[in-house]
Structures are given as structure tokens and as C-alpha cells.
CHARMM internal coordinates of N, CA and C (Angstrom, degrees):
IC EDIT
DIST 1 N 1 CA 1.4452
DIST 1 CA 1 C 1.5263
ANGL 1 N 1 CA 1 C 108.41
DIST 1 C 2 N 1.1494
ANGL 1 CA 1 C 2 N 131.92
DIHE 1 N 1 CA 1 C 2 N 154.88
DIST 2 N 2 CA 1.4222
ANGL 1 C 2 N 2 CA 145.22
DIHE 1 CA 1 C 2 N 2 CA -148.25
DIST 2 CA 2 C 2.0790
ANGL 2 N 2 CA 2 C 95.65
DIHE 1 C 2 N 2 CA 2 C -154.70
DIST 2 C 3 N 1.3253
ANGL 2 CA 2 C 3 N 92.53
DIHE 2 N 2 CA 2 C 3 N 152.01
DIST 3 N 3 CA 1.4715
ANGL 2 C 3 N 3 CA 107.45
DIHE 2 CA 2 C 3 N 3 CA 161.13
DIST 3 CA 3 C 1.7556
ANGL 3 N 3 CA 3 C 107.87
DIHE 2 C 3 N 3 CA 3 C -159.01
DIST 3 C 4 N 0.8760
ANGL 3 CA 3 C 4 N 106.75
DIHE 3 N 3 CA 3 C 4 N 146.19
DIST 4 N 4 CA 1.6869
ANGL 3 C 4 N 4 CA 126.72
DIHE 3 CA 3 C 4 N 4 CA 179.12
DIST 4 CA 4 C 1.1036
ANGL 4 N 4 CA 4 C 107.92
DIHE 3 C 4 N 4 CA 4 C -82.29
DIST 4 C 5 N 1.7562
ANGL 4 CA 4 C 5 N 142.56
DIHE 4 N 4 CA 4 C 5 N 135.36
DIST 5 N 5 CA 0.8928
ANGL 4 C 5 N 5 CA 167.76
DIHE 4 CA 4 C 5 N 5 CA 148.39
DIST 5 CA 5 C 1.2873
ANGL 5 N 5 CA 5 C 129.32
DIHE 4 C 5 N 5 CA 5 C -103.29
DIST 5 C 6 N 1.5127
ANGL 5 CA 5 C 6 N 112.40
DIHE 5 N 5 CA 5 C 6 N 135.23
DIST 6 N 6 CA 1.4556
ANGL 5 C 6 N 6 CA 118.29
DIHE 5 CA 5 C 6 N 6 CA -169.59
DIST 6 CA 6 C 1.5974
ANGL 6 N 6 CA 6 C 98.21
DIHE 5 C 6 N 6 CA 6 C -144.42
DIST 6 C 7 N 1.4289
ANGL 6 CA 6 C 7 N 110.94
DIHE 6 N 6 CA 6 C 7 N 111.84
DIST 7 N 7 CA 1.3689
ANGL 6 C 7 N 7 CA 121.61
DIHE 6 CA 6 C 7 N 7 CA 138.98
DIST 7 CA 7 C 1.6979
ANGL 7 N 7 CA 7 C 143.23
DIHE 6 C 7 N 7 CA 7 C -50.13
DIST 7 C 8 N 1.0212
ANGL 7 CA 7 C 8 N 110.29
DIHE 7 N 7 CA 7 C 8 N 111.41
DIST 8 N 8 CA 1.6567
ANGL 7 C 8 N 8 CA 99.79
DIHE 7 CA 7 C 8 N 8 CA -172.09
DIST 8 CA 8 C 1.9577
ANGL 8 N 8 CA 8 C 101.57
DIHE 7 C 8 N 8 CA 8 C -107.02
DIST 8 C 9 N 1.1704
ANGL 8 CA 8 C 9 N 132.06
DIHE 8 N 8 CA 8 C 9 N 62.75
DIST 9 N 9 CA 1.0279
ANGL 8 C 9 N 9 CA 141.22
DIHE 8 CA 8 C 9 N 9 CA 159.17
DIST 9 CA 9 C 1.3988
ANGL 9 N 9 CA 9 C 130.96
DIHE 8 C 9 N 9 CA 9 C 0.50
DIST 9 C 10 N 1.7817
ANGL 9 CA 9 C 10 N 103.58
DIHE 9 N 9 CA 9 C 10 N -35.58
DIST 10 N 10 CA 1.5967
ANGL 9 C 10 N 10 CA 81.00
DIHE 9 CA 9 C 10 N 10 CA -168.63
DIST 10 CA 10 C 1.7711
ANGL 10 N 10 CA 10 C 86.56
DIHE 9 C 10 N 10 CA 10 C -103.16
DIST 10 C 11 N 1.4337
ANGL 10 CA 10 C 11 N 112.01
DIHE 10 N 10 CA 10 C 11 N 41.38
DIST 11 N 11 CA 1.6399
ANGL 10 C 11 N 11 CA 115.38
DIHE 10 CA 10 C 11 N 11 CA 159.02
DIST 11 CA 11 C 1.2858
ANGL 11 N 11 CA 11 C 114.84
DIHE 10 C 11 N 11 CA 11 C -93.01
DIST 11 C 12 N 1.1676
ANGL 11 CA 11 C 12 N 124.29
DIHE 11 N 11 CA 11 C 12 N -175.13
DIST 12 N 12 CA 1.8654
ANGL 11 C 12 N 12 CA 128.58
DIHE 11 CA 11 C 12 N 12 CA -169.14
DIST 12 CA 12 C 1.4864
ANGL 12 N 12 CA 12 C 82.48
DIHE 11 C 12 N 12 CA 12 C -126.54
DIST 12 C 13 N 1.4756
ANGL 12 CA 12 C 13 N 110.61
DIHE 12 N 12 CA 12 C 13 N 131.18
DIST 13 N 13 CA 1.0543
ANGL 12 C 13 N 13 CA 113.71
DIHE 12 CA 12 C 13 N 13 CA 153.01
DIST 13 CA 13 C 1.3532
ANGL 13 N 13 CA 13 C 161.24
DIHE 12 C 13 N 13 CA 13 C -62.92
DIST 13 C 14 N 1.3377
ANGL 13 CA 13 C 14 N 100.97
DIHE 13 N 13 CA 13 C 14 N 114.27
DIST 14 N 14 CA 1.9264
ANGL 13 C 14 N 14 CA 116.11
DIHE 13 CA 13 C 14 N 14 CA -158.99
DIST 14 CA 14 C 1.7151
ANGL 14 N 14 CA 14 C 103.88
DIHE 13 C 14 N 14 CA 14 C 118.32
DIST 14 C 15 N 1.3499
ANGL 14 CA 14 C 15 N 110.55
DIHE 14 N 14 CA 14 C 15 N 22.43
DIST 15 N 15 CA 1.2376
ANGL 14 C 15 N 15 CA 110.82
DIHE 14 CA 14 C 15 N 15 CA -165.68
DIST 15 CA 15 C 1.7920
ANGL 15 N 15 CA 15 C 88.49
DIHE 14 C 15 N 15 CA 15 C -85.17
DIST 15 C 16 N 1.1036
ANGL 15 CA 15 C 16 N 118.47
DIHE 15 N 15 CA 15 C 16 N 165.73
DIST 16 N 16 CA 1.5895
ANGL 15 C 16 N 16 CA 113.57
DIHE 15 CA 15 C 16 N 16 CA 162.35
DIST 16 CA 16 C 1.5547
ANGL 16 N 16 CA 16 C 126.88
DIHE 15 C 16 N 16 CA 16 C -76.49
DIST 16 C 17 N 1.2728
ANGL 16 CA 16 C 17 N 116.28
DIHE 16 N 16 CA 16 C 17 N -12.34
DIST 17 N 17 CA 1.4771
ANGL 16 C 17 N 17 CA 130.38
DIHE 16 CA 16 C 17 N 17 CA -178.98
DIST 17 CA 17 C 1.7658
ANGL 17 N 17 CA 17 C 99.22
DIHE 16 C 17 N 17 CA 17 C -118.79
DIST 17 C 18 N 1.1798
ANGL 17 CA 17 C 18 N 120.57
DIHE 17 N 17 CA 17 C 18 N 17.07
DIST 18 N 18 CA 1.8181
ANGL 17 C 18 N 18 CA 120.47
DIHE 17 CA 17 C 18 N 18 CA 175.41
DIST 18 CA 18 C 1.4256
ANGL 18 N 18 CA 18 C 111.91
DIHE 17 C 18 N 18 CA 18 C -80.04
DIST 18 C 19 N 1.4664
ANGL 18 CA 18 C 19 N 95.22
DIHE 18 N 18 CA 18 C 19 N -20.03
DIST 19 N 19 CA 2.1023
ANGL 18 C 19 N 19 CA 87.73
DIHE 18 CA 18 C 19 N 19 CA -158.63
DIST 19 CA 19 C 1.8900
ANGL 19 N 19 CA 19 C 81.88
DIHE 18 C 19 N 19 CA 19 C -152.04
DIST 19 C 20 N 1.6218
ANGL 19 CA 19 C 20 N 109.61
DIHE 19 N 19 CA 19 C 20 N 131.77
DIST 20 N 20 CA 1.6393
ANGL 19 C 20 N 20 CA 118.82
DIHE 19 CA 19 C 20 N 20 CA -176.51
DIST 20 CA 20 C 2.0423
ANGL 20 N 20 CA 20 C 85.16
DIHE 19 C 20 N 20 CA 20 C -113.83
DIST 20 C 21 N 1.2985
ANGL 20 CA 20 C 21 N 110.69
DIHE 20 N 20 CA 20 C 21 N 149.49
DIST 21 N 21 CA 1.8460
ANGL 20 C 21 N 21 CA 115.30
DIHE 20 CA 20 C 21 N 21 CA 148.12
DIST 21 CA 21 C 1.2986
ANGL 21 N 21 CA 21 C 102.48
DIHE 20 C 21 N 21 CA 21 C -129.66
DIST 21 C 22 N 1.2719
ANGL 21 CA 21 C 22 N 106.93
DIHE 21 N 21 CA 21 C 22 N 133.91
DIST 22 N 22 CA 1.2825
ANGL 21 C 22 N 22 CA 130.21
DIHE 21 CA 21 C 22 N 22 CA 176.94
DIST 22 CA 22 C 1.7314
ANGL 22 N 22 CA 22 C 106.04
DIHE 21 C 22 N 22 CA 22 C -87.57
DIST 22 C 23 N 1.3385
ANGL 22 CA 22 C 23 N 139.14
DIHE 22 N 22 CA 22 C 23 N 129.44
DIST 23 N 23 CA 1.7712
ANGL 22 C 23 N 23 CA 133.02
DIHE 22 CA 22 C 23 N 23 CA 121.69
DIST 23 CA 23 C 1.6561
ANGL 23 N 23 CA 23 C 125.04
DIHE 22 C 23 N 23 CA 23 C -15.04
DIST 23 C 24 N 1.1306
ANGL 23 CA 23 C 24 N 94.79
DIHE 23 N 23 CA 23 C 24 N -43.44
DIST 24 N 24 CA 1.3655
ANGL 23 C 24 N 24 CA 107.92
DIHE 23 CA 23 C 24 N 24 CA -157.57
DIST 24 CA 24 C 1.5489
ANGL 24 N 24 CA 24 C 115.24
DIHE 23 C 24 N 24 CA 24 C -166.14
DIST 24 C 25 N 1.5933
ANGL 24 CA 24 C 25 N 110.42
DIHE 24 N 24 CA 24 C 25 N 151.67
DIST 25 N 25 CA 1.4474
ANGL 24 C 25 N 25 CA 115.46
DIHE 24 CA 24 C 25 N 25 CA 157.26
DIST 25 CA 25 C 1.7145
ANGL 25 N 25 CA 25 C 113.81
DIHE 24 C 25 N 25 CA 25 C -28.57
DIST 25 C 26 N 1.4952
ANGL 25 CA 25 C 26 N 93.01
DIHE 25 N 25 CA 25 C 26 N -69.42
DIST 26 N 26 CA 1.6495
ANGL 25 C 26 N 26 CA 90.02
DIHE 25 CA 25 C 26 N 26 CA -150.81
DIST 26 CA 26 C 1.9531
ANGL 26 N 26 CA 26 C 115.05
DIHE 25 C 26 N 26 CA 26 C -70.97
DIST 26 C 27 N 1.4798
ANGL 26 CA 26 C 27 N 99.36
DIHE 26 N 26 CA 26 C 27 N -10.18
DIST 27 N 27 CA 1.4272
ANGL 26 C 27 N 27 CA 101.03
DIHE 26 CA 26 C 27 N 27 CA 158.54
DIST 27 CA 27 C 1.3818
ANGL 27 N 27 CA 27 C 133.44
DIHE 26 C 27 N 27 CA 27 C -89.61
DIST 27 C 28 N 1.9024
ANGL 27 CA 27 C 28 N 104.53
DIHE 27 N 27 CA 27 C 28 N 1.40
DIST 28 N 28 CA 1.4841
ANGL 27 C 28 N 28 CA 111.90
DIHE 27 CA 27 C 28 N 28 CA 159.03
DIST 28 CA 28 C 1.5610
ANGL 28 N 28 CA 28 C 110.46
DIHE 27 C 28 N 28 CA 28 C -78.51
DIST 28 C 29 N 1.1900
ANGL 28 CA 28 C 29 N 94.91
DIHE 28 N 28 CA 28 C 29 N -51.54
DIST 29 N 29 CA 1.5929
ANGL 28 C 29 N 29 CA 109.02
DIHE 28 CA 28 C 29 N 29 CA -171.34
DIST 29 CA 29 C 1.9296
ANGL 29 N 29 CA 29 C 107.55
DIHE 28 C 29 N 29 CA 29 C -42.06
DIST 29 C 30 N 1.3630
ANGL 29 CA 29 C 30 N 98.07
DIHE 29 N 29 CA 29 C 30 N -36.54
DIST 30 N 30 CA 1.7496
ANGL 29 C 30 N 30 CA 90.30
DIHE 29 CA 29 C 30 N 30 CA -169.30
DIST 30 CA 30 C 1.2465
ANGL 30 N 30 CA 30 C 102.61
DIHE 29 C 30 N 30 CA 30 C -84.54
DIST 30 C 31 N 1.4121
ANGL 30 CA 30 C 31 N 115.00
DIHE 30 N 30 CA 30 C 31 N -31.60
DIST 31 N 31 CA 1.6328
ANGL 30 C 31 N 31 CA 104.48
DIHE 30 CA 30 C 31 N 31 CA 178.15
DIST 31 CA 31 C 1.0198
ANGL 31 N 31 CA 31 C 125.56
DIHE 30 C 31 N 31 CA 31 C -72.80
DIST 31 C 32 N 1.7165
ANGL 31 CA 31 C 32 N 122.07
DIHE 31 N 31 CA 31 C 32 N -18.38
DIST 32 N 32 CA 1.4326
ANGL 31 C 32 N 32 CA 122.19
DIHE 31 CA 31 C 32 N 32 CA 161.16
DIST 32 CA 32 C 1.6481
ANGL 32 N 32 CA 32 C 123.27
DIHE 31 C 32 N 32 CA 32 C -63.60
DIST 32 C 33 N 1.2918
ANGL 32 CA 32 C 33 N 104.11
DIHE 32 N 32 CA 32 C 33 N -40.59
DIST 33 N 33 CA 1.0834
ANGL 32 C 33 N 33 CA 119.35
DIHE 32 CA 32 C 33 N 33 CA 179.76
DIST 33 CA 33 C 1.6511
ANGL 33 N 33 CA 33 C 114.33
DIHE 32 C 33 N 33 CA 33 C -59.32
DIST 33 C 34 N 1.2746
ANGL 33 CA 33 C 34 N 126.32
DIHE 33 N 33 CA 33 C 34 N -34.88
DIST 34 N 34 CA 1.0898
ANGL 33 C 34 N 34 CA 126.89
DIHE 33 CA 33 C 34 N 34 CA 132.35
DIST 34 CA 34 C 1.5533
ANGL 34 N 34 CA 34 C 161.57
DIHE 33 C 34 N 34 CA 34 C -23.97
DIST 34 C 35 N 1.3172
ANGL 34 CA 34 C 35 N 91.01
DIHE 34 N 34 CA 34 C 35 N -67.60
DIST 35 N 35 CA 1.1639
ANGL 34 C 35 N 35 CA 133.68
DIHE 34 CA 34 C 35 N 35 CA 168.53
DIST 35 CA 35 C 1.1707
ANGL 35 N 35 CA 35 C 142.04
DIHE 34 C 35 N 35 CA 35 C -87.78
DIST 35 C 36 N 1.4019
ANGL 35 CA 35 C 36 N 108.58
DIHE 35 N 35 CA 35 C 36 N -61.33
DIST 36 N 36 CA 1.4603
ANGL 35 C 36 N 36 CA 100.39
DIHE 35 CA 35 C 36 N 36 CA 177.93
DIST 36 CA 36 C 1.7894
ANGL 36 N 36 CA 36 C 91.04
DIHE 35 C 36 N 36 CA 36 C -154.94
DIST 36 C 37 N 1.4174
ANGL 36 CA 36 C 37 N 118.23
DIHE 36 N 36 CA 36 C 37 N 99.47
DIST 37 N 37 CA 0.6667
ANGL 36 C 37 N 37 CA 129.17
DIHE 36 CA 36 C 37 N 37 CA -158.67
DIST 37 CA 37 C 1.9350
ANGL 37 N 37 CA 37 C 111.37
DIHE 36 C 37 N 37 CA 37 C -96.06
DIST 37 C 38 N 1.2931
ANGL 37 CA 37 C 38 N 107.98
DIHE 37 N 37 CA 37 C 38 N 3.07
DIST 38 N 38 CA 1.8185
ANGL 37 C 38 N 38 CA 125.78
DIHE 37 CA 37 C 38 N 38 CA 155.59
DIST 38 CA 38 C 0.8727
ANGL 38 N 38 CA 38 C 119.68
DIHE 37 C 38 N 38 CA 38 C -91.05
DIST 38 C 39 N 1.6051
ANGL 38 CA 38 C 39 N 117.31
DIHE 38 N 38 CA 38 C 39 N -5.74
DIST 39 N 39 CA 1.5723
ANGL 38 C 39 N 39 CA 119.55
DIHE 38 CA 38 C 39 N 39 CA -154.14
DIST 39 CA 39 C 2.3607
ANGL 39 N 39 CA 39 C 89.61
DIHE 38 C 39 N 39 CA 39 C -90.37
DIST 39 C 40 N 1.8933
ANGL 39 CA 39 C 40 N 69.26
DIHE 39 N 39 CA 39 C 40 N 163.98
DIST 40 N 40 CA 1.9137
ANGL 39 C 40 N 40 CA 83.36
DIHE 39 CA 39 C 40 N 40 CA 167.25
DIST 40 CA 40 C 1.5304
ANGL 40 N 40 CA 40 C 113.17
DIHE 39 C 40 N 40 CA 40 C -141.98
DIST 40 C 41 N 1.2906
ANGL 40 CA 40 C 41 N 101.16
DIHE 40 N 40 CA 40 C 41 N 146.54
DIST 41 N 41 CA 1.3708
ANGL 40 C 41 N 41 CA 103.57
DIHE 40 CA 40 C 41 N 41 CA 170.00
DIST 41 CA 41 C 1.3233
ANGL 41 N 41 CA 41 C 124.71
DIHE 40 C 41 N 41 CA 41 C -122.22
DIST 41 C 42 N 1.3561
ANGL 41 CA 41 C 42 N 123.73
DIHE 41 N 41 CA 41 C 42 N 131.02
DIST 42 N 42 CA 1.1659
ANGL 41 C 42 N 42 CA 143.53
DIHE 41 CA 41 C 42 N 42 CA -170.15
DIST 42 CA 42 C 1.6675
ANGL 42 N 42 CA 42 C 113.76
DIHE 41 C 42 N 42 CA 42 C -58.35
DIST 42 C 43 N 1.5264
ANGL 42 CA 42 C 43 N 134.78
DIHE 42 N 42 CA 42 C 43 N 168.45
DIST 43 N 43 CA 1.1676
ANGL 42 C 43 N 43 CA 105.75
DIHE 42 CA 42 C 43 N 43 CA 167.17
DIST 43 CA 43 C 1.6409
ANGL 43 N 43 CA 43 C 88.92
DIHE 42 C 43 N 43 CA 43 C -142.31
DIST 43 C 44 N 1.2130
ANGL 43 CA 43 C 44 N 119.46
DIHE 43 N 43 CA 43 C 44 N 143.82
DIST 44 N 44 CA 1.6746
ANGL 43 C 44 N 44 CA 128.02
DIHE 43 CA 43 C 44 N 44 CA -166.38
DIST 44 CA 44 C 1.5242
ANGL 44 N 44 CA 44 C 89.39
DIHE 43 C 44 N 44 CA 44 C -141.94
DIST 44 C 45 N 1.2805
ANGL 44 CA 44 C 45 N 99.32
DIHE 44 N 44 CA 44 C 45 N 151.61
DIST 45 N 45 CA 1.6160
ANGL 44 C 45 N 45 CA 121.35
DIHE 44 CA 44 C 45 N 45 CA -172.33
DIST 45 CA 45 C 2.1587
ANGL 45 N 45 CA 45 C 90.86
DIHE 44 C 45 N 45 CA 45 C -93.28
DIST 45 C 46 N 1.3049
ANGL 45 CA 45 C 46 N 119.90
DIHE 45 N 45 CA 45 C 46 N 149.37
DIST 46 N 46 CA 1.0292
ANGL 45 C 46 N 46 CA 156.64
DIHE 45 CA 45 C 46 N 46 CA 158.54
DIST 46 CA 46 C 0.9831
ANGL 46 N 46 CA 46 C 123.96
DIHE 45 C 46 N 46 CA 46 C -36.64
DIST 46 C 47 N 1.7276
ANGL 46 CA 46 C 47 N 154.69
DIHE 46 N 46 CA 46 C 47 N 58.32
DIST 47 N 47 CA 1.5760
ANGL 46 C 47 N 47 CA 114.82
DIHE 46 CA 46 C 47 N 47 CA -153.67
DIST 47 CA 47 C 1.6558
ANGL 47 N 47 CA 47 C 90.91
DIHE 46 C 47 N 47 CA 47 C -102.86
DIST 47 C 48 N 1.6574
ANGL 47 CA 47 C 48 N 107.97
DIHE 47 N 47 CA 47 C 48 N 149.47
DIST 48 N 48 CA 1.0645
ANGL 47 C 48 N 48 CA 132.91
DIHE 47 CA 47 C 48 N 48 CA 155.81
DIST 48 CA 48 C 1.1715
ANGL 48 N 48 CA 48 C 154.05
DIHE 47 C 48 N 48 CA 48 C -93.98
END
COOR INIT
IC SEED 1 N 1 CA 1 C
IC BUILD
């Protein structure tokens, strides 16, 4: 299992809008598309 991560940098850290996790691609994709549409999200495996 995998989730997407997106840093938003010019936040302070621990901010509530500093750090996004995605489910999935296609629920990064819409929130960028939204949102921040330069932005990227990373994708990191899950550990359990």
C-alpha cells in the first residue's frame, strides 16, 4: 500500500496546511488541480 505526500513549504511546520497525504493518485490529482496546481506529490509505501 502506498500514499502520496505533498509538502507545501512556504508553511511553518505543524501548520495544518504544511504537510497534505493523499489515498491515492487520483485524490492528489484533484486536489492539486484545485489547489495548487504546480504542486507534486510524492508517493511512499505504507509500513505496517
Amino acid at each position: 500500500m502506498t500514499a502520496f505526500v505533498y509538502v507545501n513549504t512556504s508553511r511553518q511546520v505543524g501548520d495544518a496546511d504544511h504537510i497534505k497525504v493523499f489515498a491515492n493518485a487520483d485524490a492528489a490529482e484533484k486536489w492539486f488541480e484545485e489547489n495548487a496546481p504546480e504542486g507534486v506529490a510524492f508517493e511512499y509505501d505504507v509500513l505496517e
